[in-house]
C-alpha positions, 0 to 999 in steps of 0.5 A: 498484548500489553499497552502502556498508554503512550502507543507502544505495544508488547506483543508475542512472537510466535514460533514460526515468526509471525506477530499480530499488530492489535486493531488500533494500532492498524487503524492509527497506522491506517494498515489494510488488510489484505495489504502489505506494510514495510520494515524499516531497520533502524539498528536492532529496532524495527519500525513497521510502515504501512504502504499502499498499493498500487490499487488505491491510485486507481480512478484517482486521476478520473475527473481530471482525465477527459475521455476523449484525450486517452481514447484518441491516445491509445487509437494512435498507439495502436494504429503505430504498433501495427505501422511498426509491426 
């Protein structure tokens, strides 16, 4: 691995195609492990974008929800599904 001082980093390939993405780099990137990231081709560069998952929005909407309001929600949609059925 090499580091020129201005965030870009050298690093191998190996034979099966794998790559490391050195440690700052994913702090910086803010890249989870276990996760998922996204190549983005721009010609014959690659630019690697990390994204989120799906998990990292669960209980976010929580102290805006009222309880109350999504209970009584899925009660009636249970309560149609066997009208319908």
């Amino acid at each position: 691995m090499y580091y020129d001082g201005f965030m870009n980093y050298l690093v191998s390939v190996s034979s099966r195609g794998l790559i490391y993405i050195p440690k700052e780099a994913q702090k910086k990137a803010k890249i989870k492990k276990p996760g998922k990231v996204e190549l983005i081709m721009d010609g014959n560069e690659i630019r690697i974008k990390a994204v989120k998952d799906i998990m990292d929005f669960a209980g976010i909407g929580k102290k805006y929800a009222k309880f109350e309001y999504w209970k009584n929600f899925r009660d009636r949609m249970e309560k149609e599904y066997e009208d319908v059925s």
